[in-house]
N, C-alpha and C positions, 0 to 999 in steps of 0.2 A: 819415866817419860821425861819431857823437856824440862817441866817445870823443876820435877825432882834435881834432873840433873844439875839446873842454874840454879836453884836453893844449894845444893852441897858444892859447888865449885866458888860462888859468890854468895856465900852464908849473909841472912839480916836485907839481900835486897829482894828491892818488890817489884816483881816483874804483872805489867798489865798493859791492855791496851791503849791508847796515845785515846782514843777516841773516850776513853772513860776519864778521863781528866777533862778535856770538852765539855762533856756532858756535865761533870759536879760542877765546872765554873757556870753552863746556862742555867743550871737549875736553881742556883742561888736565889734567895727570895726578893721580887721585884713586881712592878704593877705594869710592866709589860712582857709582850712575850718576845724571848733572847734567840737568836738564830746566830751558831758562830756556823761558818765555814772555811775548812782548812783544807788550800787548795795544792796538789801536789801534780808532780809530769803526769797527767790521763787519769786519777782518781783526786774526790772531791768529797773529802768527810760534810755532812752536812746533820749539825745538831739542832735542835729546836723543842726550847721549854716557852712551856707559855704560862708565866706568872708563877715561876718556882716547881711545877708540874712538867718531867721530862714529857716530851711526848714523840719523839722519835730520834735517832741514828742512825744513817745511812752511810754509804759509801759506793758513789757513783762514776762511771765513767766520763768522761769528756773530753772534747777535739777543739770545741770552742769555745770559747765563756759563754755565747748564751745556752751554750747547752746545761751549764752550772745554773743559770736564771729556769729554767725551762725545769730542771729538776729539782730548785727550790722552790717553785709558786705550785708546783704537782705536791709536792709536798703540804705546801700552805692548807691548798686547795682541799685537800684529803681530810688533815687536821682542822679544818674548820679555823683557822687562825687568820689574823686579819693583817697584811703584809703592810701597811702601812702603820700599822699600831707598833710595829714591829723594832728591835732593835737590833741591825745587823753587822757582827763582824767579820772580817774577811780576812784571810792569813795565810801564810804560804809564798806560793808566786807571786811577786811583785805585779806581774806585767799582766796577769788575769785577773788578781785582784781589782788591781784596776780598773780593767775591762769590764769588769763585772760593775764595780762600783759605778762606773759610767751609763751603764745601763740601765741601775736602779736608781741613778738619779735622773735619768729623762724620764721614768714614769709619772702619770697626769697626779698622783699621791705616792712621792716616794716615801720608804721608809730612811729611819735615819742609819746612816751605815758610816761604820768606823773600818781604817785599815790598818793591822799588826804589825809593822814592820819583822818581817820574819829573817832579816838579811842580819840582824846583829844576834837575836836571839829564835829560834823557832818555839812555837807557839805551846810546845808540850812540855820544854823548859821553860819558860815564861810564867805557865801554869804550876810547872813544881817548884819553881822558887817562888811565887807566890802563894804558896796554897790552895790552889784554887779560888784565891780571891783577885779576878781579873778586874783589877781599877781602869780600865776602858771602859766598862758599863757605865763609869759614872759621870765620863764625860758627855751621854747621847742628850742628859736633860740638859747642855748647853749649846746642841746644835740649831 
């Protein structure tokens, strides 16, 4: 199969999904719950640990950014997790990002939400040169 094939042509490297490097940086141990979303042209990885405990990965469509809102508070809402307790990153598109950030900040409790700049580095290198230790979480306790 594939994998075979990319182990013997590119011997030692590790091939895995982008979304499981996400997932090991939300899972990290924290007293709130982490939500990154990693937003690309019409699909929208959306991860969510709540307090070092994965508890979902998705990968949604979208046309407009609150369709990305719309499919993370269904999410929320599902998980039982409370979006304003919440610590949110956003990554990817620039311009959704955004978009998006702007809409979770008119909420009457928003949560606190961070954005990756993904124009120098994308967000799945960012993570593997870090280890998945994403030092943007540690900026949310001085927002």
């Amino acid at each position: 199969g594939l994998k075979a094939f990319i182990g013997r042509t590119f011997a030692g490297a590790r091939v895995r999904c982008q979304m499981s490097l996400t997932a090991a940086a939300a899972c990290t141990p924290s007293v709130r719950a982490r939500v990154i979303i990693d937003i690309r042209q019409g699909k929208a990885d959306i991860v969510i640990a709540d307090r070092g405990d994965f508890k979902a990965g998705v990968s949604h469509d979208w046309g407009d950014p609150a369709d990305i809102v719309y499919h993370l508070f269904q999410l929320l809402d599902v998980l039982a997790v409370d979006a304003s307790g919440a610590d949110i990153l956003l990554a990817g598109d620039p311009g959704a990002a955004q978009a998006v950030a702007d809409i979770l900040s008119a909420l009457p409790s928003p949560p606190a939400v961070a954005i990756h700049d993904s124009s120098s580095m994308p967000l799945s290198v960012a993570l593997c040169a870090a280890k998945g230790d994403l030092q943007i979480f540690k900026t949310f306790s001085k927002l």
